[in-house]
C-alpha positions as CSV (number, residue, x, y, z in Angstrom):
1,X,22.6,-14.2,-0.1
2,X,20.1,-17.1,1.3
3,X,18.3,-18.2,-1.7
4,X,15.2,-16.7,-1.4
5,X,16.4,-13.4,-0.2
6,X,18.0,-10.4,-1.0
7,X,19.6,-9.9,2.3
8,X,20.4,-12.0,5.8
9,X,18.0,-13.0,8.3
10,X,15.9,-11.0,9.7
11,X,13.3,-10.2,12.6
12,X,12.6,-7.6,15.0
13,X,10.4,-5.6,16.8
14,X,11.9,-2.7,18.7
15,X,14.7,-1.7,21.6
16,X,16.0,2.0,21.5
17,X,19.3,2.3,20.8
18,X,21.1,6.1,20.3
19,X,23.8,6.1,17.5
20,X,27.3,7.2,18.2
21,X,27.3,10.6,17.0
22,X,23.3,11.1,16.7
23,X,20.9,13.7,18.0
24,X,18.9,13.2,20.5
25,X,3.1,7.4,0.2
26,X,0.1,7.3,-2.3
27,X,0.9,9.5,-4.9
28,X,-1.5,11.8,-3.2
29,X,-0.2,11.8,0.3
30,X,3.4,12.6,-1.7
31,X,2.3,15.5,-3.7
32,X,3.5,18.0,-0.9
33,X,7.0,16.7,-0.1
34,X,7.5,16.8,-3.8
35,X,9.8,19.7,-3.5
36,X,13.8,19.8,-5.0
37,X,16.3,21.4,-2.5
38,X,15.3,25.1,-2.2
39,X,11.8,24.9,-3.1
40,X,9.0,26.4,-1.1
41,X,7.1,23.7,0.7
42,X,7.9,20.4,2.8
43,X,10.2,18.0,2.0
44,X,9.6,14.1,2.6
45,X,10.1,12.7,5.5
46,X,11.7,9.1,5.8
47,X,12.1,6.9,8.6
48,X,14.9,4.1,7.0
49,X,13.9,0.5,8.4
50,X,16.9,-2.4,7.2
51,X,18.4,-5.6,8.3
52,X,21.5,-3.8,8.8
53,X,24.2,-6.1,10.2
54,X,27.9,-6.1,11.2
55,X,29.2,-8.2,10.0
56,X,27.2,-7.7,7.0
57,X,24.7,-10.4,5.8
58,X,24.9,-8.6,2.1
59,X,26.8,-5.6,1.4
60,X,23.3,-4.3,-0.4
61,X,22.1,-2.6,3.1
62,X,25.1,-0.4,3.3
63,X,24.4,0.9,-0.5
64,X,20.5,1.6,0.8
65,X,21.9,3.6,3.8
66,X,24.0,5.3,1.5
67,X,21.7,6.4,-0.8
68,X,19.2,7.2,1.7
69,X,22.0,9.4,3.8
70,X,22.9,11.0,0.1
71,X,19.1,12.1,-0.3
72,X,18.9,13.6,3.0
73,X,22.3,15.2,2.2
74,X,20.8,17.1,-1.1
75,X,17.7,18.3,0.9
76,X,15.3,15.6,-1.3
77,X,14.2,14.3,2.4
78,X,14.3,14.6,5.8
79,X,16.2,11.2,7.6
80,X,14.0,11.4,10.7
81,X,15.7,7.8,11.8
82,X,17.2,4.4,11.1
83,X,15.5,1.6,12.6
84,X,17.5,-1.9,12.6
85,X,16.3,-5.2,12.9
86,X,17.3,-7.1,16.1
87,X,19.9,-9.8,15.0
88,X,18.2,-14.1,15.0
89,X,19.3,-16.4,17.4
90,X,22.5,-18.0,15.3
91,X,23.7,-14.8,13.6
92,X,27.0,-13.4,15.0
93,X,25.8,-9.8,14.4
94,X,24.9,-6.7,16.5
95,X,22.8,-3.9,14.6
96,X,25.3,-1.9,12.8
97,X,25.1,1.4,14.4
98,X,28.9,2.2,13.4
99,X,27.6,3.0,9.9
100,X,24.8,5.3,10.7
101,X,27.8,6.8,12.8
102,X,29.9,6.8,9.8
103,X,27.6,8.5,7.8
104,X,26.4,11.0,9.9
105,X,29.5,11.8,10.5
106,X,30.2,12.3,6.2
107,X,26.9,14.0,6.0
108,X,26.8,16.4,8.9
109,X,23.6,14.9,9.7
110,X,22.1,13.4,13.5
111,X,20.2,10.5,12.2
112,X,18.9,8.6,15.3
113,X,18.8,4.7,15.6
114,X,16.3,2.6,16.8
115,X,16.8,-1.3,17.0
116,X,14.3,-3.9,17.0
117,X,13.1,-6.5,19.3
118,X,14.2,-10.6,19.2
119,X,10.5,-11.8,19.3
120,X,7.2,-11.0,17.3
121,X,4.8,-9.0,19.6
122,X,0.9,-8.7,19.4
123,X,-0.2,-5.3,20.9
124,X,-1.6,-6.3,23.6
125,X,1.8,-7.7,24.4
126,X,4.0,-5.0,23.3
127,X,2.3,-3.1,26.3
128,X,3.0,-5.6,29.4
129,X,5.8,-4.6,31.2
130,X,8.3,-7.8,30.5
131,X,8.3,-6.5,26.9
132,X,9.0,-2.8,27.4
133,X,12.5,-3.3,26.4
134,X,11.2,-4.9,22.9
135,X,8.6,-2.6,22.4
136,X,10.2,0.6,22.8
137,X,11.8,0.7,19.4
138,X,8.1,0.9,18.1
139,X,7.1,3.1,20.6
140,X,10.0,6.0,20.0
141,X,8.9,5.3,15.9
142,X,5.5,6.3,16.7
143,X,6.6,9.2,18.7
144,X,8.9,10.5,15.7
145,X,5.8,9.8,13.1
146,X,3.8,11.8,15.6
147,X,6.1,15.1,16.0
148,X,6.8,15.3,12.0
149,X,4.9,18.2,10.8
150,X,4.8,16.2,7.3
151,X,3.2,13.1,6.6
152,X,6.4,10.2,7.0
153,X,7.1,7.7,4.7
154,X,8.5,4.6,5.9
155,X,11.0,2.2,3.6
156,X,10.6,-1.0,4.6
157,X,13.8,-3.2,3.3
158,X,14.5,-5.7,6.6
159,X,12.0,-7.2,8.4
160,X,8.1,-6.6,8.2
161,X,7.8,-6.6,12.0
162,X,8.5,-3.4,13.4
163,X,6.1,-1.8,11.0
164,X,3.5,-4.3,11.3
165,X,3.2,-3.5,15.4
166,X,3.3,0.0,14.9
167,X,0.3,0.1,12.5
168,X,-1.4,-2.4,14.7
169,X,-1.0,-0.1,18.0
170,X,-1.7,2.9,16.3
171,X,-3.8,2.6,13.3
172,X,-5.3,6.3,13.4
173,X,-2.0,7.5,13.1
174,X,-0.8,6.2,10.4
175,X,-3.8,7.0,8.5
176,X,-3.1,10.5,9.2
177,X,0.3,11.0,9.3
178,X,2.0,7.9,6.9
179,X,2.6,9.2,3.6
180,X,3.5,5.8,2.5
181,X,5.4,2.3,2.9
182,X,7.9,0.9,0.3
183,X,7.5,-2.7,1.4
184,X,10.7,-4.3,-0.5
185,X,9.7,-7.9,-0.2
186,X,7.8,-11.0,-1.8
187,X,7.9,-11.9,-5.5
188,X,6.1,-10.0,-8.5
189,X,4.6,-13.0,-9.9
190,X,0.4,-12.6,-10.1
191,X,-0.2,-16.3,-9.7
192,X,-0.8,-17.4,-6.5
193,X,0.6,-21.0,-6.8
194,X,4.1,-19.5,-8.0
195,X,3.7,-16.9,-4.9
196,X,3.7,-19.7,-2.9
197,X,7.0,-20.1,-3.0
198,X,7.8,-17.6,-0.3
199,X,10.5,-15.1,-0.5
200,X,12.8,-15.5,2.3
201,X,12.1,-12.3,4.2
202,X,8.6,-13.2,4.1
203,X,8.7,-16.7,4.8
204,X,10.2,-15.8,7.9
205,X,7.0,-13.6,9.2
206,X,4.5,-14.5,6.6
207,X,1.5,-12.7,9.2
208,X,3.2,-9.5,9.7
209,X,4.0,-9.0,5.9
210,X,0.5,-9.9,5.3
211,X,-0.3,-7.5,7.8
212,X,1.8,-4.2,6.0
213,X,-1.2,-4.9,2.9
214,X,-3.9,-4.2,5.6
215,X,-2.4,-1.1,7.1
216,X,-5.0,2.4,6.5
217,X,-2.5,3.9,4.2
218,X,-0.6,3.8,1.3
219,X,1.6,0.9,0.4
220,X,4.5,1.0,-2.4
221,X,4.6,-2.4,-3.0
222,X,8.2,-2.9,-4.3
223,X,8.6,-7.1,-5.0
224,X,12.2,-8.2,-5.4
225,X,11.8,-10.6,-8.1
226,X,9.6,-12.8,-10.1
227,X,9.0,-17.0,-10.1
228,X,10.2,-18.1,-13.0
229,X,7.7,-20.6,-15.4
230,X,9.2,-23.9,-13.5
231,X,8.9,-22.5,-9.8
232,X,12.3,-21.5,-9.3
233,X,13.4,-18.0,-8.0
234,X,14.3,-15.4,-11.3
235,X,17.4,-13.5,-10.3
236,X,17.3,-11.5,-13.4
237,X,15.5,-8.4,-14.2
238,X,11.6,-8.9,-14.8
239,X,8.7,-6.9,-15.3
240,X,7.6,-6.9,-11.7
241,X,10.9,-7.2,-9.6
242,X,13.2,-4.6,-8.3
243,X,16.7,-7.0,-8.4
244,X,19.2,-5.4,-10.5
245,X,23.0,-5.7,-10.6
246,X,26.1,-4.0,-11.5
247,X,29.7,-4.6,-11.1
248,X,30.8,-2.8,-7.8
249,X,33.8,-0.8,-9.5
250,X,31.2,1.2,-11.6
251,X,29.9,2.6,-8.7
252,X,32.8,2.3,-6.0
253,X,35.2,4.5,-8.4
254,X,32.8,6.9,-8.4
255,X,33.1,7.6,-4.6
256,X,34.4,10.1,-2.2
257,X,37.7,9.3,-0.2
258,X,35.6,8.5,3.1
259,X,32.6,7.2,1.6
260,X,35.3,4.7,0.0
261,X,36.7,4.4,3.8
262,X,32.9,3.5,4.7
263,X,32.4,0.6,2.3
264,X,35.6,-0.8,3.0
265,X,35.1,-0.3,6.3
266,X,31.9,-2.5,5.8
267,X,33.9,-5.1,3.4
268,X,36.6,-6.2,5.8
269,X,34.1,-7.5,8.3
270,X,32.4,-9.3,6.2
271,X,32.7,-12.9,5.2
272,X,33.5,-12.2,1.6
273,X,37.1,-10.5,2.8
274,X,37.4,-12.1,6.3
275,X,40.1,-13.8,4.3
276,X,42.7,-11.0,3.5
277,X,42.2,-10.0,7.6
278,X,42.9,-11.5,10.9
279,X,40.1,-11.4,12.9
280,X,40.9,-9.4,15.8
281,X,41.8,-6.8,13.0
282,X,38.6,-7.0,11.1
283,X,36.3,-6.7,14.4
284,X,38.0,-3.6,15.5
285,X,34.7,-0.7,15.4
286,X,37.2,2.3,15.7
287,X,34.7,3.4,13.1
288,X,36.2,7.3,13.1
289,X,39.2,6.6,12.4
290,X,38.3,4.0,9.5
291,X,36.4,6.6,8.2
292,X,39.4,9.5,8.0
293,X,42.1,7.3,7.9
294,X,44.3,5.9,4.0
295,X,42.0,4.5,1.8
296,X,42.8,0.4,1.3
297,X,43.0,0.6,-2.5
298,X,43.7,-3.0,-2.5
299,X,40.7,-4.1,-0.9
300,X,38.7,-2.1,-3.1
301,X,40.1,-3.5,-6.1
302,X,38.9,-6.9,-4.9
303,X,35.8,-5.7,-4.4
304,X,35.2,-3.7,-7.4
305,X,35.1,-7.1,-9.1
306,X,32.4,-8.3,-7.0
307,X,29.1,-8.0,-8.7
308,X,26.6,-6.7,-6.2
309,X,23.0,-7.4,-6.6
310,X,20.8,-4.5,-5.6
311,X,16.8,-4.2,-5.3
312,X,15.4,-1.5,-3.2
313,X,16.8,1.4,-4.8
314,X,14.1,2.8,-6.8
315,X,11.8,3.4,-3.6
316,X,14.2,5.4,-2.0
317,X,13.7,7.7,-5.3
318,X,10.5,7.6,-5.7
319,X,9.7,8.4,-1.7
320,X,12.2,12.1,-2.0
321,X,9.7,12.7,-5.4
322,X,12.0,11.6,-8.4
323,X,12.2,9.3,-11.0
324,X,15.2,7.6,-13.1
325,X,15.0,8.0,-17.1
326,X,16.7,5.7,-19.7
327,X,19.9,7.5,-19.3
328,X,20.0,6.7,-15.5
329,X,19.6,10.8,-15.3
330,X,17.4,11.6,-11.7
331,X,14.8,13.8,-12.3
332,X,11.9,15.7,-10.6
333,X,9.0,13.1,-10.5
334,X,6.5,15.2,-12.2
335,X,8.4,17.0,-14.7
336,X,10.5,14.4,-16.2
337,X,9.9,14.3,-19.9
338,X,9.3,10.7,-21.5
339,X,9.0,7.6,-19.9
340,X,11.1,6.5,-16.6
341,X,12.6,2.6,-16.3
342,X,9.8,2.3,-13.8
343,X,6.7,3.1,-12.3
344,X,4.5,2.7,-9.2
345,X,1.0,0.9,-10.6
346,X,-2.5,0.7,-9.3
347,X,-3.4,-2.4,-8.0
348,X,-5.8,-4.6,-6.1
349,X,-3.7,-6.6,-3.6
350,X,-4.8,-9.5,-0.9
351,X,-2.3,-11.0,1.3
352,X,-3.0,-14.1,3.7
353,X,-1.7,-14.8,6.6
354,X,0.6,-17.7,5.1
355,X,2.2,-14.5,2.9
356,X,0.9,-15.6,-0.2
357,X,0.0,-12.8,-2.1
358,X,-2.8,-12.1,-5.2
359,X,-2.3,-8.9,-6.8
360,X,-4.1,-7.5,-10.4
361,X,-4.1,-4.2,-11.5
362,X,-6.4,-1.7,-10.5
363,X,-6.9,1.8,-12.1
364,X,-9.4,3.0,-9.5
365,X,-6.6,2.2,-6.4
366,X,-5.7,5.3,-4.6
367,X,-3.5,3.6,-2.1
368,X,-1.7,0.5,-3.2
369,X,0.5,0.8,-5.9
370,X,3.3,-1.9,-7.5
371,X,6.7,-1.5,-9.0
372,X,6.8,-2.1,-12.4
373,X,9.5,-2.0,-14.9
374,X,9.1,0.0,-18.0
375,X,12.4,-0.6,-19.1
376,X,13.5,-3.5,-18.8
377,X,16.4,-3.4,-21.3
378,X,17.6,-0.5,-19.6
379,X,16.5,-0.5,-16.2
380,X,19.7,-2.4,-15.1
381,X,22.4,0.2,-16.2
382,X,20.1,3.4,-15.4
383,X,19.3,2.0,-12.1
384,X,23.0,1.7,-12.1
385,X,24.0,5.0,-13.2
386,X,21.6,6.7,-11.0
387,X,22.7,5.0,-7.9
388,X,26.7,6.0,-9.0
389,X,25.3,10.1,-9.7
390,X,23.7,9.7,-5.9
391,X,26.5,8.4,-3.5
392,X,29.1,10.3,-5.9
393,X,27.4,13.5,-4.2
394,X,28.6,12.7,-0.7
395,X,31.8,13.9,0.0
């Protein structure tokens, strides 16, 4: 982890990729898609946007597309794509489409991909024809917004970029059809000289995260940690950040024989076991057979002792219309009795262009909303315990 992120670099803007086995929220605008598996009604629809990387910058964007893909699996959403951020200049990565293979494959699902664009794009821009290739990432997004017959949400945990240019070309539309963005990114703290210590996926497009605060819909604003009293970066959980952490073994026990395959799959390429593997062996993408091929127990014993340190998971809840109690139990959003570990608060939010952000809270808002831990002496292990329950499901 860099140390003012909770993930790798990150940019992008959008070329159209398809994925090896693919087919071709204010609380108001989520009221419909509130519906369990079953129920009358619409579901929610999610478009998935991550810094998704093979090799892996941090293991924590496989468990999001994970518990996204197990969502989608128990009918609390419709995946309606996966959109990865083009890899920086200096990162040996491509977008890692082998997972969204992997787990349509384990799901029976045809999630599409989209990949993003190396450069940051103005709209005018993203229409001249040298940037077509960029821009059409963005463009097939705004296509699948417009064919959903229910309002989309859209979880933001990579880059601000993508999002940011599709707003910007087409504002009308996502003031009709965006349920809602769960912006994972920025710091909780309400004072503007501590938020001026950027968090590292802001800092490196502080204008287009800005420009997610300005977009004419709902925005789940889902900071990833607070600034502690001296300055410094709090990688602990705080009232007003998402990080939690668990050891991996809690949750990796827990898994199915290919979802194991997946996450090991993920592991070997990936500095933190490049050791244990030669390298020829560890870039191999026969992803299929990975997938239904001997489990490495071996490997996953080493990594079961890795503690992994997590932050977007509660918006991926929260977006299918659920909510985690003390016990880590997942419930229907509106009928879980007492309180949840966390909510999503009113607020009154400005942004500048620099990405320094002023936030208080704001009964009256009815379209920007902040995470906010009601729990906090529980929030880690429920958050835990709810995130084991969910990718336990896939088999």
């Amino acid at each position: 982890m860099a140390p003012l992120s909770r993930r790798g670099f990150l940019r992008g803007l959008g070329a159209f990729a398809g994925a090896a086995g693919a087919a071709a929220c204010g609380e108001r605008a989520l009221e419909a898609p509130d519906r369990g598996p079953g129920a009358a009604g619409p579901r929610a629809a999610l478009i998935h946007v991550a810094d998704l990387f093979r090799p892996h910058n941090d293991p924590d964007d496989h468990y999001d597309l994970a518990a996204v893909f197990a969502l989608a699996a128990q009918g609390r959403l419709d995946l309606l794509a996966v959109m990865i951020d083009h890899p920086p200049p200096g990162l040996n990565a491509d977008p890692d489409v082998l997972a969204v293979a992997q787990l349509n494959r384990i799901t029976g699902l045809a999630a599409p991909i989209l990949t993003g664009s190396p450069k940051r794009l103005e709209p005018d821009e993203a229409r001249l024809p040298a940037n077509r290739g960029g821009a059409a990432g963005v463009e097939t997004l705004l296509r699948v917004m417009r064919s959903s017959s229910v309002p989309v949400a859209i979880s933001v945990v990579g880059s601000c970029r993508d999002v940011a240019l599709a707003g910007r070309l087409d504002p009308k539309l996502f003031a009709a059809k965006c349920a809602g963005v769960y912006l994972n990114a920025g710091s909780g703290t309400p004072d503007p000289a501590k938020a001026a210590r950027l968090e590292y996926n802001v800092a490196l497009d502080p204008a287009s995260y800005a420009a997610v605060f300005d977009l004419p819909c709902p925005v789940y604003w889902l900071p990833c940690f607070e600034v502690a009293p001296g300055g410094g970066v709090r990688f602990a959980e705080g009232e007003y950040g998402t990080f939690y952490r668990f050891r991996q073994k809690l949750v990796l026990d827990r898994l199915s024989p290919r979802l194991k395959n997946y996450f090991a799959f993920m592991f070997k390429q990936g500095e933190s076991d490049r050791a244990y593997h030669a390298e020829t062996d560890a870039l191999r993408p026969d992803w299929l057979r990975a997938l239904e091929g001997p489990t490495d127990e071996h490997l996953l014993e080493r990594q079961g002792a890795v503690v992994r340190n997590m932050w977007s998971t509660a918006g991926f809840f929260h977006a299918a219309g659920l909510a985690v109690d003390a016990t880590g139990a997942v419930r229907d959003r509106h009928d879980a009795p007492g309180t949840p570990v966390f909510s999503f608060d009113p607020i009154r939010v400005r942004c500048g262009d620099d990405g320094v952000t002023e936030w208080s809270p704001d009964p009256g808002s009815r379209d920007r909303f902040m995470f906010h831990v009601r729990d906090r002496e529980r929030y880690p292990e429920a958050m835990t315990a709810a995130l084991g329950d969910l990718l336990g499901s896939l088999e």
